[in-house]
C-alpha positions in Angstrom: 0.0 0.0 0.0 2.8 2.3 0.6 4.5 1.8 -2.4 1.1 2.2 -4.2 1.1 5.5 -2.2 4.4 6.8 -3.5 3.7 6.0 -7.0 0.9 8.2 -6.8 2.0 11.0 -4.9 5.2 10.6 -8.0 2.8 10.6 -10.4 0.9 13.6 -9.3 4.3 15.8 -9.2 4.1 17.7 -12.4 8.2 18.8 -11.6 9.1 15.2 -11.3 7.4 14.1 -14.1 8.5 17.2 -16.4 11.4 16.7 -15.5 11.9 13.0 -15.8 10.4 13.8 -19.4 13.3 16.3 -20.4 15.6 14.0 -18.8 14.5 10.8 -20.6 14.4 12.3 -24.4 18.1 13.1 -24.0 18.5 9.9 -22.3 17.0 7.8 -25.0 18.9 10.0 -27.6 22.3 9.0 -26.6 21.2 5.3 -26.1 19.6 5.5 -29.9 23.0 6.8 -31.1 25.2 4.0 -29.5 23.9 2.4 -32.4 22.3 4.3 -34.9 22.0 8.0 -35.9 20.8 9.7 -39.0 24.1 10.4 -40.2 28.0 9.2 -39.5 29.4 11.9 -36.8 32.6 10.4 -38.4 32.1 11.4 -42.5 32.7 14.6 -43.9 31.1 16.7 -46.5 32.4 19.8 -47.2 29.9 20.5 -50.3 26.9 19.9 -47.3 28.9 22.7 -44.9 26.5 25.3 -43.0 23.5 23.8 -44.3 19.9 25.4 -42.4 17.5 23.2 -40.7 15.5 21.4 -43.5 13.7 17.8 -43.7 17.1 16.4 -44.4 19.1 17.6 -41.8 16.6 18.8 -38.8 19.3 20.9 -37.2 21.1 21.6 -39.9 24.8 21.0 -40.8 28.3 22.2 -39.6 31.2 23.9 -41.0 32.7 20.4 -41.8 28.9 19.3 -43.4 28.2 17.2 -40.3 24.7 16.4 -39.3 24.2 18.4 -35.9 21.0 16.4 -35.2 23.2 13.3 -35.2 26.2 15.3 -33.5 23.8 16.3 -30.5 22.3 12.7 -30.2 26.3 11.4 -29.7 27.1 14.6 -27.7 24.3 13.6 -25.0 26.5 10.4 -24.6 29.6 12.2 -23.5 28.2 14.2 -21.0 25.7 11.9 -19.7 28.5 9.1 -19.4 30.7 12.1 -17.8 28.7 13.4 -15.4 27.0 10.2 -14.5 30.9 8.6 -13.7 31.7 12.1 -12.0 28.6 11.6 -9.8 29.5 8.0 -9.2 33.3 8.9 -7.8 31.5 11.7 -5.8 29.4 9.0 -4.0 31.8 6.0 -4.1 34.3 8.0 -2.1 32.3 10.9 -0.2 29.8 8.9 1.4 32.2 6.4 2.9 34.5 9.3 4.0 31.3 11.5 5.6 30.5 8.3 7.1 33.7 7.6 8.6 33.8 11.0 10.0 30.6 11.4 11.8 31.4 8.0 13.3 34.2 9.7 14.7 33.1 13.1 15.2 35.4 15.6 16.9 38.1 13.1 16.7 41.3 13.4 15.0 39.7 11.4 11.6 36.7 13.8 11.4 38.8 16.8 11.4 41.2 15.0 9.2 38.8 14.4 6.5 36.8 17.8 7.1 40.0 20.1 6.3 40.7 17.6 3.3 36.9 18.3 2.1 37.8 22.3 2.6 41.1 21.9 0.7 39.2 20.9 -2.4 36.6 23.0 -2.1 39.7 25.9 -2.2 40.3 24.3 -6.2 37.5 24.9 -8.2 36.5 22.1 -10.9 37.8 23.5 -13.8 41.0 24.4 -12.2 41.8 20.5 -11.0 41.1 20.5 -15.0 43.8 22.4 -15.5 46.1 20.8 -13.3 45.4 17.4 -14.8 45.5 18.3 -18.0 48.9 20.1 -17.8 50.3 16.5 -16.8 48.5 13.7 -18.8 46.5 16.1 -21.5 42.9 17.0 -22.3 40.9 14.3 -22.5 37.0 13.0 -21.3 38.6 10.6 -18.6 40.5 13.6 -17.2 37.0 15.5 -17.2 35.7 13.0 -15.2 38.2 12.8 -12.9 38.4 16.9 -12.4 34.6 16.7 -12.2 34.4 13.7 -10.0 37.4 14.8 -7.2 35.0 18.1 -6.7 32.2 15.8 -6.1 33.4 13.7 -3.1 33.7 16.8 -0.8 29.5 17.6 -1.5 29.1 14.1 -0.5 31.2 13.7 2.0 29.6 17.1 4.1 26.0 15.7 2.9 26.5 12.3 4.3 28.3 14.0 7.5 25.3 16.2 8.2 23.1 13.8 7.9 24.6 11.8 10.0 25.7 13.1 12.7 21.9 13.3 14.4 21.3 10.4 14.1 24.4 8.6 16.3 22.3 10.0 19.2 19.0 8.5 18.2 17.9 5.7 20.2 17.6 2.7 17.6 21.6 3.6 17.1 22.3 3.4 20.8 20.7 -0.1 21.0 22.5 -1.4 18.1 25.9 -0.2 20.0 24.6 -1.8 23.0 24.2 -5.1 21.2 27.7 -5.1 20.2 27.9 -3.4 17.2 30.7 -1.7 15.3 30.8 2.0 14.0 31.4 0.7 10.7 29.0 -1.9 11.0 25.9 0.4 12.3 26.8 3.4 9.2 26.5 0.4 6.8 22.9 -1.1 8.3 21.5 1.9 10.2 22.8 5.3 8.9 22.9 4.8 5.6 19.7 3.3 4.6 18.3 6.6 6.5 20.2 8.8 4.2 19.7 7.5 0.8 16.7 9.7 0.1 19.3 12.7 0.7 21.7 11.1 -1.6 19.4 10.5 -4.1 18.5 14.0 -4.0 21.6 15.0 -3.9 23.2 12.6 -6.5 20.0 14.7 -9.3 21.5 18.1 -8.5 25.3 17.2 -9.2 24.4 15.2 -12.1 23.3 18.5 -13.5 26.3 20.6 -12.8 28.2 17.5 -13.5 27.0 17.8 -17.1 27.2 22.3 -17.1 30.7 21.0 -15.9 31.4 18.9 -18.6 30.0 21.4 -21.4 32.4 24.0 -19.9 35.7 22.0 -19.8 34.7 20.9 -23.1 34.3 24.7 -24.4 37.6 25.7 -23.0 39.2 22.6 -24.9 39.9 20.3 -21.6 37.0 17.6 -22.1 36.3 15.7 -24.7 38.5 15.7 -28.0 38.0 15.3 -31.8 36.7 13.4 -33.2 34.2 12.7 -30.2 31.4 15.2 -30.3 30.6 17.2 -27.4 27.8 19.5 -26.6 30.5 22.1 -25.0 32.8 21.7 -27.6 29.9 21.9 -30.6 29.1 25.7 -28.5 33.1 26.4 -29.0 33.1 25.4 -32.6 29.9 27.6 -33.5 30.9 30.8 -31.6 32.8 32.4 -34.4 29.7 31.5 -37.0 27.0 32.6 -34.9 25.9 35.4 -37.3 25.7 32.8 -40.6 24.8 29.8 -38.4 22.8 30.4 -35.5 21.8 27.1 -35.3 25.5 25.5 -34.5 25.2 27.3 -31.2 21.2 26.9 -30.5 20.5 23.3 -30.6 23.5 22.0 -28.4 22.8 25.1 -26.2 19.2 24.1 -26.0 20.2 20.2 -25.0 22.3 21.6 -22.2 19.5 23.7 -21.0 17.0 21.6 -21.3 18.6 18.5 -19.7 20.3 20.2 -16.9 16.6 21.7 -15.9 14.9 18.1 -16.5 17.3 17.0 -14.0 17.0 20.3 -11.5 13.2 19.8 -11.5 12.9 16.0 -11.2 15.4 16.7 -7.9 12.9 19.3 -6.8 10.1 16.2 -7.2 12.1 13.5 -5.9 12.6 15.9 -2.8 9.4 16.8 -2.1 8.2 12.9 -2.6 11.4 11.8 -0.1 11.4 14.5 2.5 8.6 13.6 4.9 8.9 17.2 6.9 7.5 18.7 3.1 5.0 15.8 3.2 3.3 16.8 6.8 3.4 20.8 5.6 1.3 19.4 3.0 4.0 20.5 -0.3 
């Protein structure tokens, strides 16, 4: 019955489901195009170049006669796979870390990982880019890691946070009285009672994860030719903007329109998850 509840209450949230629209079109696009698009990203046709929207190309061509329909389908894999990975290293790292630290709050670990989290926090994304890049060279698995190191700090304060209250709740003092471990009690009681945070959580930094990945991709630190890119396709199209308008409008509008599927389907999910919004009514 409760689940039945849920689905309900999900279905009746016009930003979840909006946004879990916008989200799955782009979705579905890049899935399409791991095996199919309308055109070869690949082939060039120089005779096609600058082409306007028309029934044969719907968003028209590039300056190298590339389809940019096509390009933006195989664009939406990059920075889905991006940020999706980023967001997973955020996770896979800060949650065990903000774990670790509540369990020993005000000891020498908590304050240890705390000033670690701040020291990241001092290096913005796009500057760990930089730093990366400067060794080993632009590429979409550096992106991910820039992205992904400037993840684990968010996660490792969220989980922290949300931790911390509940090592004085009584279900946690019982399960220390019956023997258990700090470790032990974060993995069966704490974090099943922060997932709906996470989850949350994990929407919103999938969206900048993917703003991230545009931008490192515009500035020429993501991914690299031949591999289309939404950020880069904006890069390409900025010195053609008055002939073309169209280079810069379609992979601007994916990037907008994904980033707010994903903003508002956060906004559902949290209103559906938090159950202090559910008693105000929300």
């Amino acid at each position: 019955m409760a689940e039945t509840g849920f689905l309900k209450s999900a279905v009746r949230s016009r930003n979840l489901m909006l946004g879990l629209a916008l989200t799955s079109v782009f979705a579905i696009a890049a899935l399409v195009s791991l095996i199919w698009t309308p055109y070869d990203v690949t082939v060039l046709d120089i005779a096609s170049k600058l082409k306007s929207p028309s029934a044969e190309h719907l968003f028209g061509t590039d300056h190298f006669g590339r389809d940019t329909f096509s390009m933006v389908m195989v664009g939406a894999q990059t920075s889905i796979a991006v940020a999706f990975i980023a967001v997973g290293i955020g996770i896979g790292l800060g949650v065990p870390l903000g774990l670790a630290a509540a369990a020993n709050r005000g000891g020498w670990l908590d304050e240890v990982i705390m000033r670690g989290n701040d020291l990241v926090f001092a290096f913005p994304s796009l500057l760990i880019a930089i730093m990366i890049t400067a060794v080993f060279g632009p590429s979409a698995v550096n992106a991910i890691i820039a992205i992904g190191i400037f993840n684990i700090p968010v996660f490792a304060r969220l989980s922290r946070g949300a931790a911390l209250p509940l090592w004085t709740r009584e279900f946690i003092l019982s399960a220390r009285v019956a023997g258990k471990g700090a470790t032990r009690i974060s993995a069966e009681h704490i974090l099943p009672n922060i997932t709906n945070l996470l989850i949350v959580q994990g929407t919103i930094q999938f969206s900048l994860g993917i703003l991230a990945e545009a931008g490192l991709s515009y500035v020429g630190l993501g991914a690299q030719p031949p591999t289309p890119s939404w950020g880069r396709m904006l890069a390409e199209s900025q010195t053609l903007i008055s002939i073309a308008p169209h280079l810069a409008l379609f992979p601007g509008f994916a990037i907008l329109l994904t980033v707010l599927g994903l903003n508002l389907a956060g906004d559902g999910l949290r209103d559906l998850l938090d159950p202090r919004i559910r008693r105000t009514g929300r």
